[in-house]
C-alpha positions, 0 to 999 in steps of 0.5 A: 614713224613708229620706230622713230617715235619708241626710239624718242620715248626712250632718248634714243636718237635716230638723226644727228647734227654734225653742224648746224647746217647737216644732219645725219640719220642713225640706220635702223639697225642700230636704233634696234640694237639700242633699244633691245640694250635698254630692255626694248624689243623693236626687232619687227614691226609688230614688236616696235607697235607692241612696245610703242604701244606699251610705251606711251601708255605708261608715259600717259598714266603718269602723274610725275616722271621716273624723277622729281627735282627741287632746287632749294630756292626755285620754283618747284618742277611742272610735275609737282606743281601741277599735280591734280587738286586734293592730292596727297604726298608723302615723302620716305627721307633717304636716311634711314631711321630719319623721321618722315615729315608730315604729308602734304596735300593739295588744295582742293580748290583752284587756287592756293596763295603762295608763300615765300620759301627760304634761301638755301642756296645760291642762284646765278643772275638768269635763274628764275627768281632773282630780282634783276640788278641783286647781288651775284650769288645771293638767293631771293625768297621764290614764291611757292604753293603753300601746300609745299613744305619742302624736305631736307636735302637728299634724294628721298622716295615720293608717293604721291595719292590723287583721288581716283588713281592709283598711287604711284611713287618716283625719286625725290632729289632735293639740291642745293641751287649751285655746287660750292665755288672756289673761294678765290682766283687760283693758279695750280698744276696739272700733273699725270701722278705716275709721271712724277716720280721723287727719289722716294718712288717705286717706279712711278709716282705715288700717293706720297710724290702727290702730298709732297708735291702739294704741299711744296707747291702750296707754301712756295709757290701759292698754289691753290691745287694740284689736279691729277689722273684718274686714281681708279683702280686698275682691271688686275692681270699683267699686261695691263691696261696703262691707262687711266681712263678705263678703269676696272673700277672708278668707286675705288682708287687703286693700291698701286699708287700707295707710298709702301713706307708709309703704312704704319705698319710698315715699321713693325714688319717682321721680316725686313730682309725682304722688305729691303730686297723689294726696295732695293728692286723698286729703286732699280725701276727707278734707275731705269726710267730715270737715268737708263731711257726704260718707260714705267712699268706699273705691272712691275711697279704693282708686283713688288707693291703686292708683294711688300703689302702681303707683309704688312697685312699680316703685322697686327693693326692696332686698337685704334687704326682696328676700329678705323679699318672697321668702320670703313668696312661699314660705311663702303658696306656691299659696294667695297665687299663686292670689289674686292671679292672681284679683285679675288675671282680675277687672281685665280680666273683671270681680269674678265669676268664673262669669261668665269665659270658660268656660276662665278658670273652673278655676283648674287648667286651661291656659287660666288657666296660659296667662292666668297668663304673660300677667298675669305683671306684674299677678299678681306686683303683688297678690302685692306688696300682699298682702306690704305689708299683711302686713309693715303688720298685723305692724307694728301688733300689734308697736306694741301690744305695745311699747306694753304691750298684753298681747293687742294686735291683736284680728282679726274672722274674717267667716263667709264670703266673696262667691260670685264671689270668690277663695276660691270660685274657688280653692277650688271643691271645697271649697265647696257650690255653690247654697247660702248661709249665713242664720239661720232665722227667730227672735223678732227676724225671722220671715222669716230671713235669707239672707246670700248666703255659700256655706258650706264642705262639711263633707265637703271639708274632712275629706277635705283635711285641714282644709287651707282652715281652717288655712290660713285661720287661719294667715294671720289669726293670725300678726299677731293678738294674738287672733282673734274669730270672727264667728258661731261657732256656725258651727263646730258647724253652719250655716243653708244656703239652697238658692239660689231658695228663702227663708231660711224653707226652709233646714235646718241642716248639721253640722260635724264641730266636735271637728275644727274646735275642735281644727284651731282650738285647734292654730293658736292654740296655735301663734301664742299668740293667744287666741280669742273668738266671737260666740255671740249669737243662736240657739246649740244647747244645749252649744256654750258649753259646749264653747267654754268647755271648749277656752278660747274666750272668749264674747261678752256684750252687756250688753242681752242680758244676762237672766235668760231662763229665770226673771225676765228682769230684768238680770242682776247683775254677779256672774252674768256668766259669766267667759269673754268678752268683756264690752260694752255694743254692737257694729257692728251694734247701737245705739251706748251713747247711743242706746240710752240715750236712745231715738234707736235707736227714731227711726231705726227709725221714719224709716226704716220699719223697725219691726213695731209703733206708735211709741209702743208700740216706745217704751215698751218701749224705755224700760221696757228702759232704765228696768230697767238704769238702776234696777239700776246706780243700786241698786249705786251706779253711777249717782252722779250720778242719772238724766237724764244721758246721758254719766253714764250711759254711764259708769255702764254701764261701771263695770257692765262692771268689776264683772262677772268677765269676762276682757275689758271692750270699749268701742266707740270710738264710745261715748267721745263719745257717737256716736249712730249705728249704724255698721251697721243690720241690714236695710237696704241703700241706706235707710242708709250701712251701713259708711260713717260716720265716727267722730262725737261726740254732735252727729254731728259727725266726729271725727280719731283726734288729736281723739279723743285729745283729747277730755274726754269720752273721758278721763271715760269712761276714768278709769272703766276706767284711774283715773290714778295720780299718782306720789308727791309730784305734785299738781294745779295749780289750773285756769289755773296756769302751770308754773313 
């Protein structure tokens, strides 16, 4: 009981629930292993009464927890308001420099009247303070003590002074109710960035495919977003890591995915012989993955990138773009120094920093501020790239939004970062060292799965104020018309696996998620972005609830999409829930087409991955195909009858359109019936995972200007974005000249 109880105090899990009708103990070990992460020493019984002992003290000597949150136009938290009479609370603003406000008391009778505080932001019906039947995102004045004068938005230090105790002070967060929604009903794609290359790329697509592709969709096709990978920055060293979703760094984006040409100083280069040898190379990297069957090689891709940017680091900025770097320089401060110092020490020992000389390990110590002098010029140089690729994203959500895309750039917010990488290195004490992020096991995969991310410590985070989350979500959401957020349960807890051990052996551990939903609602609000999560998967009972509540958009599969606790048939159109993101696949999914024609199942089968006989995953297979395709010919959305792959496909998303989601996604792949995944979860050098290009439904590779295009594409599209024929026109008979 006692290691059960310290395990409790701290958010560790020693049960799970697989189903509602099972559940299953955590084994002791990892429990312990756990808890030492998180600074906890349980290893003997005397040290579990210790710490337990330690623990409860501290929990019971606490006027408020380690974090306060105050939605804007909500009643304050039990904390605060039931502080003891006659306390006293200061609040220390999070600008610096900003004048504190006036401190705020308690009464120090019994009651104290309310009054009515105003609205500062939206709530949905269920919120505590709506008067029922009131309009759908309007906000009513919620009664309030009349001691409470609430600070402006931010996340601020609160001490607070209660007669005959000590002081004590915690993390302040004010935010907003709701982070701010899309303004209307929209359609957009979904697209792996590298994926899409144009005659223009370098090996695979870049920042400049990414503006185009925006903007050409924005103008023809009505499209209210384009949704991509994660952009984070790579772990540096060849080979690399493909793919997206383990990053080195997720504060940064990564240079390789800058348009060369498009630097300013690209045009003032001094030696453009080797300017154009690099692009005659890039346009052979090209060639091959296009027109020869080579898989896109971003080591390659990034060699010549490098190479052609240390020339144009080395062409004098201008006055102007002098004083922007400068100021960039400032506002990322530590943070970016830090990365790119990272970035310096990998080139000369290597992308793992555990395995640096022992000195080189401390970002803090004299010898890294000794190496820091020394790699002056390499260090300044990443910063330089991290500022092109900033300036390149702000200039792809601004062609967006020209372009009429009423969200514009949708970023992917990866779960984690690699181990040996520059946020790990940079931020040690905020990381749990000898853990990784997984799933338990599920119906899907009864082993588990371990994906080798360090999580954050829930414990760190408090205590810093959020600071690496805000940071974080700073950095992303300044050039992002919204953000999703890969896993986003992670945000209420997380599968941790103690390293040496399996996924099997894991346990979950709990975030503080009203803190992180409010940093997370606060930093939105502040870059008027919308938020969307991928909530597949095992998802505890009330997270979408609780994310629906704050504004966040859900992901909804339409394969996914059942009636699970009852018929487990399709459900209607008219069933869908309204707050997400509605689509037919993802990047780790099978694309539209072969899931409609059981290509996916072959794939499986070739590559040894199927639990069960061919024939039998096929059949079960169909009969799932069969079900959608019988409800979308029933509703009349399948006119051109069954047996056509691209009707079909089309047919799917005019499904989509019927249902009230707020976002209609459509996997760029889908518009010409690219059969191929272009990542197969459990596989690794079985299959070129994060490497494909863009291919029709011969698996031929297909450029951004092809795809453009392509009649495929525009059938699909008419779907979503009928054309609408300004008065008088007409259609001139097939051949006609224009006269």
């Amino acid at each position: 009981m006692g290691l059960s109880r310290l395990a409790a105090l701290h958010g560790v899990a020693t049960s799970y629930s697989p189903s509602a009708d099972a559940t299953v103990s955590v084994p002791d070990g990892t429990v312990v292993a756990v808890l030492a992460a998180l600074g906890v020493d349980a290893a003997t019984p005397e040290a579990v009464r210790e710490a337990l002992a330690a623990a409860e003290s501290a929990a019971g000597s606490r006027l408020l927890p380690p974090t306060v949150v105050v939605w804007t136009g909500e009643p304050l938290p039990a904390a605060l308001a039931a502080l003891p009479p006659g306390t006293e609370l200061t609040v220390r603003p999070e600008e610096a420099g900003s004048p504190p406000p006036p401190p705020m008391r308690t009464p120090d009778g019994d009651t104290d009247p309310a009054v009515s505080r105003p609205a500062g932001g939206s709530v949905p019906d269920s919120a505590p303070g709506r008067v029922p039947g009131s309009a759908p995102g309007a906000v009513d004045p919620v009664p309030a003590p009349g001691w409470w004068a609430e600070p402006p938005l931010g996340v601020h230090r609160l001490t607070v002074r209660a007669p005959e105790r000590p002081a004590e002070s915690c993390t302040l967060v004010v935010a907003p109710a709701r982070v701010p929604q899309p303004p209307a009903r929209s359609h957009g794609f979904l697209v792996q960035l590298y994926s899409l290359l144009s005659a223009r790329s370098w090996g695979m697509g870049d920042l400049g495919d990414l503006a185009d592709l925006a903007s050409w969709s924005g103008r023809c096709l009505g499209a209210g977003f384009v949704q991509v990978n994660p952009l984070h920055a790579a772990v540096l060293g060849s080979p690399t890591d493909p793919s997206p979703y383990r990053p080195s760094s997720r504060r940064f984006p990564d240079p390789v995915h800058l348009r060369v040409e498009s630097v300013p100083e690209y045009g003032h280069a001094p030696d453009r012989t080797t300017l154009d040898d690099l692009r005659r190379r890039a346009g052979e990297l090209s060639d091959g993955v296009l027109n020869k069957g080579a898989l896109i090689d971003r080591d390659a891709v990034w060699e010549l990138k490098r190479q052609a940017l240390v020339l144009l680091v080395d062409v004098p900025l201008t006055p102007g773009r002098r004083a922007a770097y400068c100021d960039f320089l400032a506002e990322q401060g530590q943070a970016l120094e830090d990365h790119a110092l990272w970035c310096a020490l990998a080139e000369v020992h290597g992308s793992d920093w555990h395995t640096w000389p022992a000195g080189l390990r401390d970002p803090r110590s004299r010898e890294t501020a000794r190496a820091r002098g020394e790699l002056l010029d390499r260090v300044d140089f990443h910063c330089r790239l991290a500022w092109l690729t900033d300036t390149q994203l702000a200039d792809a959500q601004r062609a967006a939004r020209d372009a009429g895309m009423a969200v514009g750039i949708v970023h992917d917010l990866a779960v984690g970062v690699h181990p040996g990488g520059a946020d790990t290195w940079a931020q040690q004490d905020a990381f749990a060292h000898g853990m990784s992020v997984g799933a338990p096991p599920d119906a899907f995969n009864a082993r588990g799965q371990d994906w080798g991310l360090p999580p954050w410590r829930p414990d760190a985070l408090a205590a810093s104020g959020y600071a690496p989350f805000r940071g974080l979500l700073r950095g992303i959401l300044g050039r992002a018309g919204a953000l999703r957020i890969d896993h986003v349960m992670g945000l209420f807890r997380l599968w941790w696996v103690p390293q040496g051990r399996p996924p099997t052996e894991g346990t979950y551990v709990s975030q503080d998620a009203e803190a992180m939903l409010a940093v997370l609602v606060l930093e939105a609000h502040r870059a008027g972005a919308v938020v969307m999560g991928e909530d597949l998967g095992t998802v505890e009972p009330g997270v979408c609830e609780a994310l629906a509540r704050r504004g966040v958009l859900g992901t909804s599969v339409l394969w996914f999409e059942r009636d699970w606790s009852g018929t487990g048939r399709p459900l209607a159109p008219e069933e869908w829930r309204e707050d997400c993101l509605a689509t037919a696949t993802t990047h780790d999914l099978p694309s539209t087409a072969a899931r409609l024609t059981g290509d996916h199942v072959t794939l499986r089968h070739r590559l040894g991955l199927l639990t069960r006989p061919l024939d039998q995953e096929r059949t079960e297979d169909g009969a799932d195909t069969a079900q959608w395709l019988g409800l979308l010919s029933r509703l009349g959305l399948l006119p051109e009858g069954g047996g056509d792959e691209e009707a079909a496909v089309r047919a799917v998303h005019r499904f989509l359109l019927r249902t009230p989601a707020r976002m209609a996604g459509v996997w760029l792949p889908d518009t010409i019936g690219d059969r191929r995944p272009q990542n197969l979860p459990g596989t690794w050098d079985e299959y070129p995972n994060w490497r494909l290009p863009i291919a029709d439904a011969e698996g031929h590779p297909v450029t951004l200007e092809e795809l453009a295009a392509s009649p495929r594409l525009h059938r699909l599209m008419e779907v979503l974005h009928p054309r609408q024929e300004p008065p008088g026109a007409r259609t001139a008979p097939p051949g006609a000249r224009p006269s």
